[in-house]
LOLUM-769355 format. One record per residue (C-alpha): residue number from 1; residue in one letter; z, y, x. Coordinates in steps of 0.5 Angstrom, whole numbers, plus 2048, in hexadecimal, padded with zeros to 3 digits. Layout:
<sites>
@num:NUM	residu:a	z:Z	y:Y	x:X
...
</sites>
This chain:
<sites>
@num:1	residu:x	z:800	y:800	x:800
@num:2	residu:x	z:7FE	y:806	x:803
@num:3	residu:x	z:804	y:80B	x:802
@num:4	residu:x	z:802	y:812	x:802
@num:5	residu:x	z:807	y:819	x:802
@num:6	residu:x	z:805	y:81F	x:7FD
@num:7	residu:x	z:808	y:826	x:800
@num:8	residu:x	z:808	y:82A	x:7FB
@num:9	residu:x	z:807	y:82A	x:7F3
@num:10	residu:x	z:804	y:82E	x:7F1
@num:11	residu:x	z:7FE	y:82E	x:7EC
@num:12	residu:x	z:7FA	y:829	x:7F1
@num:13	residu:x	z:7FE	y:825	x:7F4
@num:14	residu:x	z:800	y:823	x:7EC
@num:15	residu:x	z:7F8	y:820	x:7EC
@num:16	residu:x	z:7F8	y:81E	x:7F3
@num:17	residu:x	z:7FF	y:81A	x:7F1
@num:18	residu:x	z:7FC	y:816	x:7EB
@num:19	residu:x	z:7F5	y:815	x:7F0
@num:20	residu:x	z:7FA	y:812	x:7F4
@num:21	residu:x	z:7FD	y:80D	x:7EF
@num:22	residu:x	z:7F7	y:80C	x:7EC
@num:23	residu:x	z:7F4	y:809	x:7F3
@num:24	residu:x	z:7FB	y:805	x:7F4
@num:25	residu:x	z:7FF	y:80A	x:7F8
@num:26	residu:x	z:805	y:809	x:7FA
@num:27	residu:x	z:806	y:811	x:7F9
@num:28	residu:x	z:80D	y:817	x:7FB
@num:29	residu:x	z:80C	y:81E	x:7F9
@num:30	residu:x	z:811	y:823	x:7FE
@num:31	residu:x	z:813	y:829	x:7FA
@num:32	residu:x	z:818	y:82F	x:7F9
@num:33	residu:x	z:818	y:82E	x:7F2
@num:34	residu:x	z:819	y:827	x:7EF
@num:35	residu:x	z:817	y:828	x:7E7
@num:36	residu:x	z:814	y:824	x:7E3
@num:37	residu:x	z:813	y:81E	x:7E7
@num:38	residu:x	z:80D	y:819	x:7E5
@num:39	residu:x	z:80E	y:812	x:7E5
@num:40	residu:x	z:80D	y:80D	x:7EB
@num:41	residu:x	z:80D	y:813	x:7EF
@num:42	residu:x	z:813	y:814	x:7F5
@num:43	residu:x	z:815	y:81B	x:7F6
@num:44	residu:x	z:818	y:81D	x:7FC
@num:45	residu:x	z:81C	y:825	x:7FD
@num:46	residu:x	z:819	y:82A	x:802
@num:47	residu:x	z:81F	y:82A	x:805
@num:48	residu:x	z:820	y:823	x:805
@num:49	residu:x	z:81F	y:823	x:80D
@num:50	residu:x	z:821	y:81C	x:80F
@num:51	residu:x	z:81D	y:819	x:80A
@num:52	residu:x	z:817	y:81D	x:80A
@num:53	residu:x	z:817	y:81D	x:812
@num:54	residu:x	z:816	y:816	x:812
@num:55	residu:x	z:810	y:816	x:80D
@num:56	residu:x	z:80D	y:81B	x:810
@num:57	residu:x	z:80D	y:817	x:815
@num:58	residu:x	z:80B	y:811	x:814
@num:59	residu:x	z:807	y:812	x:80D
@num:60	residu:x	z:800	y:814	x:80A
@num:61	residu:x	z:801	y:81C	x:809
@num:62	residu:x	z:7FE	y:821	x:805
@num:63	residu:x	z:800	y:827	x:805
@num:64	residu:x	z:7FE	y:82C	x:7FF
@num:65	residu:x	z:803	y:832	x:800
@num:66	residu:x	z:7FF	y:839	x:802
@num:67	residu:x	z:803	y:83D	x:807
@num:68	residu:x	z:809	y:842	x:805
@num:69	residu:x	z:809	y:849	x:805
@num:70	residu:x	z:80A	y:84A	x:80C
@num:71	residu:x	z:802	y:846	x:80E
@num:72	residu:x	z:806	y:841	x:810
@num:73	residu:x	z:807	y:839	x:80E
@num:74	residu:x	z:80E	y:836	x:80C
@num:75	residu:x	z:80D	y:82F	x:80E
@num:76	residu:x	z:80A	y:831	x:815
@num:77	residu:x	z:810	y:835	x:815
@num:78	residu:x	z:816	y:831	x:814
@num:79	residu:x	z:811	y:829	x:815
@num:80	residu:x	z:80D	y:82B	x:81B
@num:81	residu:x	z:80F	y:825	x:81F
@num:82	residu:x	z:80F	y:820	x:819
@num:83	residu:x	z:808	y:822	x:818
@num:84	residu:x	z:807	y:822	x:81F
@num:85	residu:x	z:809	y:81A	x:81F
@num:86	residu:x	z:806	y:817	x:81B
@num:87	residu:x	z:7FF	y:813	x:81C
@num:88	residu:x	z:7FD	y:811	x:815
@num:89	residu:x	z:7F8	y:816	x:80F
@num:90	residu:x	z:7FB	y:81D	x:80F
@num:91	residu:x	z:7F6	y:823	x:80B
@num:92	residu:x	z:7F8	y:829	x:80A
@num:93	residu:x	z:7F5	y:82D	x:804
@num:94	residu:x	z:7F2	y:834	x:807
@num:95	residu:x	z:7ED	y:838	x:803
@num:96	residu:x	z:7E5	y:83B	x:804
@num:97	residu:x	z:7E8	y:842	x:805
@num:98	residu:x	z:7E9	y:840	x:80C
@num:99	residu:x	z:7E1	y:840	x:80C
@num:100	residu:x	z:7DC	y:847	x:80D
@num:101	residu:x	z:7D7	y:848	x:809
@num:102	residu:x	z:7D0	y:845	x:809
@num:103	residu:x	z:7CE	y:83C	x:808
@num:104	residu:x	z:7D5	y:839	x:80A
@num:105	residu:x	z:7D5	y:832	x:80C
@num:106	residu:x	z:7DB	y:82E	x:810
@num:107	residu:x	z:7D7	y:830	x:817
@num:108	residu:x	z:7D8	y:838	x:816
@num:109	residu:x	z:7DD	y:83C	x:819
@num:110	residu:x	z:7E3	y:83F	x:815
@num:111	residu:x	z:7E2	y:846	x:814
@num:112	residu:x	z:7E6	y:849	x:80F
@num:113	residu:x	z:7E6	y:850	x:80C
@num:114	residu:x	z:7EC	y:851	x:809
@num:115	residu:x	z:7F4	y:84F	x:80A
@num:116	residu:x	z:7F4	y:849	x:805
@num:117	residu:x	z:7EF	y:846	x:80A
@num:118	residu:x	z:7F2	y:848	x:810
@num:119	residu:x	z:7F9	y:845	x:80E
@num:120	residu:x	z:7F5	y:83E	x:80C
@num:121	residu:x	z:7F2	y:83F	x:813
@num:122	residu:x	z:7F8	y:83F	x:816
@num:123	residu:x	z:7FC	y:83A	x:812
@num:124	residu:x	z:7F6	y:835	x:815
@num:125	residu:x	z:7F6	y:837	x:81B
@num:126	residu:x	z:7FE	y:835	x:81B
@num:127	residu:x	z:7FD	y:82E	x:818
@num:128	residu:x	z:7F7	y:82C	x:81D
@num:129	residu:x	z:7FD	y:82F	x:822
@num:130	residu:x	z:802	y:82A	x:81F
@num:131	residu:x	z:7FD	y:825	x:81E
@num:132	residu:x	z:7F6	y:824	x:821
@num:133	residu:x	z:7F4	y:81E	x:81E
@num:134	residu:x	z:7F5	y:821	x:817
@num:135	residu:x	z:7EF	y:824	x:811
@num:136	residu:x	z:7EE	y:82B	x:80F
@num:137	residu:x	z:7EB	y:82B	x:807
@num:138	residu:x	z:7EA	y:831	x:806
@num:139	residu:x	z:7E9	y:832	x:7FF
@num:140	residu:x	z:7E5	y:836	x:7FA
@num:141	residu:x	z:7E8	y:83A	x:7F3
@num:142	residu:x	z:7EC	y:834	x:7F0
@num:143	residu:x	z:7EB	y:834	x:7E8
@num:144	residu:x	z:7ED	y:82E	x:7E3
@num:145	residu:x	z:7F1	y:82C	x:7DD
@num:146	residu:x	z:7F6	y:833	x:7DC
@num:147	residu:x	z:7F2	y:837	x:7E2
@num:148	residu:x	z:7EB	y:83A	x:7DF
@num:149	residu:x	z:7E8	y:840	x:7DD
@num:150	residu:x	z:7E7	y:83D	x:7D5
@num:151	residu:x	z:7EE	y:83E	x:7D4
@num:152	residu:x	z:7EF	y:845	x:7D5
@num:153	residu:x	z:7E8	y:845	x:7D0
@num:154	residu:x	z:7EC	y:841	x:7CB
@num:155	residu:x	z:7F2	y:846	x:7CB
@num:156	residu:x	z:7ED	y:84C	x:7C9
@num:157	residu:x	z:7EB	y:84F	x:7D0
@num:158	residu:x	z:7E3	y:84D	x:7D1
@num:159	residu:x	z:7E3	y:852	x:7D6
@num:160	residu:x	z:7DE	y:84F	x:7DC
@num:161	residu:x	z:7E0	y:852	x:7E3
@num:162	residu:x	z:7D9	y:852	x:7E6
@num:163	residu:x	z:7D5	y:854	x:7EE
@num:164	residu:x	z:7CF	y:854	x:7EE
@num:165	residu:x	z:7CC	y:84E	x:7F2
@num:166	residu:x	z:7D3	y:84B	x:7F4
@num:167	residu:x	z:7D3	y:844	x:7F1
@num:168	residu:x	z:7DA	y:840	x:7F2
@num:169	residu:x	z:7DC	y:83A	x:7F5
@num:170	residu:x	z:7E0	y:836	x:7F1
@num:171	residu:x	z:7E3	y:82E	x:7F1
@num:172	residu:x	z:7E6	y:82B	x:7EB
@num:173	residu:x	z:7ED	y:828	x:7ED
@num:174	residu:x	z:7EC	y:821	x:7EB
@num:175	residu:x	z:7E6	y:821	x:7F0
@num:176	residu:x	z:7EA	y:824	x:7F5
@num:177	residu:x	z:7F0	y:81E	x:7F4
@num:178	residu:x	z:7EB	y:81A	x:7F4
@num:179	residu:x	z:7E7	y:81B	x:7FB
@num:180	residu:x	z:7ED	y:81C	x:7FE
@num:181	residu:x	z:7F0	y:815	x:7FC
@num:182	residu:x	z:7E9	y:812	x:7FE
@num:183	residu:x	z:7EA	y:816	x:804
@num:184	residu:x	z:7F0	y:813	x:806
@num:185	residu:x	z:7EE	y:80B	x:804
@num:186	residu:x	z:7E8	y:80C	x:808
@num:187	residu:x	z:7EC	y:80E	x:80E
@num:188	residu:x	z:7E7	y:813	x:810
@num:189	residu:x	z:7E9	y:818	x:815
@num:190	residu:x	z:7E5	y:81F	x:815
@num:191	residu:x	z:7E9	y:825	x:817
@num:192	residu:x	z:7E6	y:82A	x:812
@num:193	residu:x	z:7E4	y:828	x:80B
@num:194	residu:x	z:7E1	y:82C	x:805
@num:195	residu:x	z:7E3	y:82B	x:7FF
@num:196	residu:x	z:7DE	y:82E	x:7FA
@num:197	residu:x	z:7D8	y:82C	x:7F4
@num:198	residu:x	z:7D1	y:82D	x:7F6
@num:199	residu:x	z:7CF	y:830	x:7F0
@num:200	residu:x	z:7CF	y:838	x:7F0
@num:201	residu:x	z:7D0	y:83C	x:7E9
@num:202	residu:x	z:7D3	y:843	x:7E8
@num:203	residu:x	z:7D9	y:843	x:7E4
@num:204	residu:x	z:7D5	y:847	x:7DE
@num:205	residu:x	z:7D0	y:842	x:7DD
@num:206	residu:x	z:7D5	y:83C	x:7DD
@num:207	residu:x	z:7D9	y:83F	x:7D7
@num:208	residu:x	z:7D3	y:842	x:7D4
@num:209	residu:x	z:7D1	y:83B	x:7D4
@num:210	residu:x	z:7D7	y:838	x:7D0
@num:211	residu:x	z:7D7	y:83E	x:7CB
@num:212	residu:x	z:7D0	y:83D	x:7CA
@num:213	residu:x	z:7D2	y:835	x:7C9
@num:214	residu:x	z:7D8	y:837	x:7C4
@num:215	residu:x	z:7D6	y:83C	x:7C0
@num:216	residu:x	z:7DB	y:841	x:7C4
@num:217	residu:x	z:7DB	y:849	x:7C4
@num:218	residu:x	z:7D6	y:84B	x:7CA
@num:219	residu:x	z:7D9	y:84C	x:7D1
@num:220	residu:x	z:7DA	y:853	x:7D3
@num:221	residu:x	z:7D8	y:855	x:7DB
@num:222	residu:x	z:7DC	y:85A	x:7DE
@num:223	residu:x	z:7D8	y:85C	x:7E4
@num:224	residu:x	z:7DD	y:85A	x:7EB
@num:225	residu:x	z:7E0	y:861	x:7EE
@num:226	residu:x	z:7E4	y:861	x:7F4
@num:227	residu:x	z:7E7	y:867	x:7F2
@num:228	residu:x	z:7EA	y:864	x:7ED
@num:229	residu:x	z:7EC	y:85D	x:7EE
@num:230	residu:x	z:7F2	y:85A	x:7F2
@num:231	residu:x	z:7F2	y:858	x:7F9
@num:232	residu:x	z:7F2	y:850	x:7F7
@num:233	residu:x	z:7EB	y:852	x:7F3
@num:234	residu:x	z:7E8	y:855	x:7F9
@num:235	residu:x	z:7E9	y:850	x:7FE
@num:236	residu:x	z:7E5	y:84B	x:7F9
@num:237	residu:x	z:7E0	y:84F	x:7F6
@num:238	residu:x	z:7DE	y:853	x:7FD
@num:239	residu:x	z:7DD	y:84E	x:801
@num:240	residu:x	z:7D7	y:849	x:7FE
@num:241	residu:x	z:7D5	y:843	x:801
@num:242	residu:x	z:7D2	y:83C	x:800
@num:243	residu:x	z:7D7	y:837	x:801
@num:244	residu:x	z:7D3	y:830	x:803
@num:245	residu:x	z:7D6	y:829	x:804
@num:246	residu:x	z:7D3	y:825	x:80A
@num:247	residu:x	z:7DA	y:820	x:809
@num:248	residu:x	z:7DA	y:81E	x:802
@num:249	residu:x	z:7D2	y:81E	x:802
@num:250	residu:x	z:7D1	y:81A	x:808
@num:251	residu:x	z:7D7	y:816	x:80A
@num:252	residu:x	z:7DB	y:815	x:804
@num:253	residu:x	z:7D6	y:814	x:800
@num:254	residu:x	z:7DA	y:817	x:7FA
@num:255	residu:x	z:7D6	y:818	x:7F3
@num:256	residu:x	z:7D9	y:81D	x:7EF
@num:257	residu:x	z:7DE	y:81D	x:7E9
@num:258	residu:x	z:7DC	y:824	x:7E6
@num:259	residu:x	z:7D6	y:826	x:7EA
@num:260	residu:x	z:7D3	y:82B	x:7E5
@num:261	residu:x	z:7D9	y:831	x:7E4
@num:262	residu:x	z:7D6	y:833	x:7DD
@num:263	residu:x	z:7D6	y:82D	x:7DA
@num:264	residu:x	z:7DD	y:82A	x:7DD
@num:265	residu:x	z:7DF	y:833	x:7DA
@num:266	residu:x	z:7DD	y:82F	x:7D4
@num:267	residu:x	z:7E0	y:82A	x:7D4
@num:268	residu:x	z:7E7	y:82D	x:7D5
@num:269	residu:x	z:7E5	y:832	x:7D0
@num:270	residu:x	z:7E5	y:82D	x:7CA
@num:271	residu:x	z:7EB	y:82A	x:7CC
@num:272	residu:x	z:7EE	y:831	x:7CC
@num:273	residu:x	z:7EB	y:831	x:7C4
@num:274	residu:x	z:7ED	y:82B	x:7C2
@num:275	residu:x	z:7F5	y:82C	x:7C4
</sites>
């Protein structure tokens, strides 16, 4: 049985976890905040050193905790030398925001244009410090069940934030659970992963095509201004780049779930409708 640590517990290690249990997983979730435990999952404290010392040690790890406030990466900070023994999987979960702009694939230097990707940047460069034989996924805007823009529609606000020639880069968070398990059973070792669909679409042509299929009120765009946004915005809609993934097409030969974004939008859609 491949046992494999969670740190974190956030929205995708709940999907990454049932990926995990689903494949036969022996699966620990590390958190500051025990709640809500599911069934069939160990849950460790944080703070827990001497247990979570030895499973950072001997275990499969996936980290999906983001720096703190300060840019800086508190399991490196009080685990370093756990990770740093540990001869076993270890995937960090990093963001394209580490990337510049243009075509993008694994070979491309990082180049990051705003404080969001310089403190991810820095975060990976501590956990290849720590561990060199570890693998950076650096993942595009997660969406899924709870986390898409049809929610925020359904509640009264049609209002589509759009740039012209940006076209977002999107994974659905069952497709990431799944690729990072297939990841680890099939034992693959590269340093840099993207994590990304391949078909492109801007966010108003993908609701625009779930209104259009339930009978909705029309989207409303909103022209993107940078002097009206906030610096979060700013760092996604101000740097455009095509996310490309050579180890998921080439390697891990890995068929998407949800490659087609209006249609999984849809999908999500109806399920909202339904509740």
């Amino acid at each position: 049985m491949i046992k494999l640590t969670i740190l974190g517990n956030g929205y995708t290690a709940q999907f990454l976890s049932k990926e995990a249990l689903k494949k036969g997983f022996q699966v620990s979730i590390i958190t500051r905040n025990i709640s809500k435990p599911k069934k069939n999952i160990h849950y460790f404290n944080f703070y827990d050193s001497i247990n979570i010392s030895e499973k950072l040690s001997t275990e499969n790890i996936i980290s999906t905790v983001p720096p703190n406030e300060e840019g800086l990466d508190p399991i490196i900070q009080k685990y370093r030398k756990s990770i740093a023994s540990n001869k076993n999987k270890i995937i960090y979960f990093s963001a394209t925001s580490v990337y510049g702009e243009g075509e993008i694939d694994e070979e491309t230097n990082p180049d990051p244009k705003h404080n969001r990707g310089i403190i991810r940047l820095n975060a990976e460069k501590e956990w290849i410090k720590a561990n060199k034989k570890i693998s950076i996924f650096r993942i595009a805007g997660i969406y899924g069940p709870k986390r898409h823009p049809m929610i925020k529609f359904l509640e009264g606000n049609n209002e589509i934030l759009h740039k012209k020639d940006y076209i977002p880069n999107r994974i659905h968070v069952e497709d990431l659970s799944s690729i990072a398990i297939k990841f680890l059973i099939k034992n693959l070792r590269y340093q840099i992963v993207n994590i990304c669909d391949q078909n492109k679409v801007n966010s108003y042509e993908a609701v625009k095509y779930v209104t259009d299929k339930l009978k909705l009120k029309e989207p409303l765009i909103v022209n993107y201004n940078p002097n009206q946004v906030s610096n979060s915005l700013k760092s996604f809609y101000e740097s455009n780049r095509i996310i490309k993934c050579k180890v998921i097409e080439n390697d891990l030969k890995y068929e998407y779930k949800y490659p087609d974004y209006p249609k999984a939008l849809l999908d999500l859609t109806k399920k909202l409708i339904k509740k």
